[in-house]
N, C-alpha and C positions, 0 to 999 in steps of 0.2 A: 473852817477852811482846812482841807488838808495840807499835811506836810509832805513835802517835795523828799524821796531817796534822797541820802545820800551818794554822791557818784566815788568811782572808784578815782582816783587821783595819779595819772599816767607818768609814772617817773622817770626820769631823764638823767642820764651820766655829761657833763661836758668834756669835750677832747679839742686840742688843739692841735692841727695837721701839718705837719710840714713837710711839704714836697721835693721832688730831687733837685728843683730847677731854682731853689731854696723862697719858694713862697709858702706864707702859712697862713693858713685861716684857722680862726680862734672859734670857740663857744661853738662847736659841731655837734648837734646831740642825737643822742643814743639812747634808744630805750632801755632802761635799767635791768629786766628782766631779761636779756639775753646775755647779760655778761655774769661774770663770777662762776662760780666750778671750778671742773679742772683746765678749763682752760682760759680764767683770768678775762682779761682785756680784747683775747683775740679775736674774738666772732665780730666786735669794734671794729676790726679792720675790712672785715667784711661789709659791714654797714656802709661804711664812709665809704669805699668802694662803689658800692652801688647808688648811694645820693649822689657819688661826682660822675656816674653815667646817665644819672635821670637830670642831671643839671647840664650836662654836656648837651643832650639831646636834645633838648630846650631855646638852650642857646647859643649853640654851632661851636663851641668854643673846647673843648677838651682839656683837664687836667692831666699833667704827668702822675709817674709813680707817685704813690707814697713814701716816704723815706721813715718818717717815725710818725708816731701817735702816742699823743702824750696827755694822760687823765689833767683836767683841771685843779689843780692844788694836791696833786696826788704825783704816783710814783710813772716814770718814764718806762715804755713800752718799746721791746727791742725792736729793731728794723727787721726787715724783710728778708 
C-alpha cells in the first residue's frame, strides 16, 4: 500500500479583537505567514478587517472600527 504525502500544515496566529463600541471577539485566526517582518502584527489588521466584511455581508449585521488587536498570550498591538 502506498503511503499518503505528507501535507503542509497551515499555521494560524490567534488575536483577540476589541472594537470601539467595546465588543471583543477572542480566538480570531490569521494565517501565520503574513505576519512578522517589518511590519510585526499589522497586515493582522488587515485580515480581521476584511473577515468582519465577509461576515457582515453574510449576515446583514456590520462591525464597528477596530480599536486594538491583541496576539493570544502575546504582546498588545497599537490602535489605529
Amino acid at each position: 500500500m502506498a503511503r499518503k504525502k505528507p501535507t503542509a500544515k497551515a499555521e494560524f496566529v490567534l488575536f483577540n479583537v476589541t472594537y470601539e463600541d467595546g465588543t471583543v471577539t477572542s480566538n480570531r485566526r490569521v494565517p501565520g505567514d503574513l505576519l512578522g517582518g517589518l511590519d510585526g502584527d499589522g497586515p493582522a489588521r488587515d485580515v480581521l478587517e476584511e473577515q468582519d466584511r465577509e461576515i457582515a455581508e453574510r449576515s446583514g449585521k456590520s462591525r464597528g472600527p477596530i480599536k486594538l488587536i491583541e496576539r493570544v498570550g502575546g504582546k498588545k498591538s497599537k490602535a489605529a
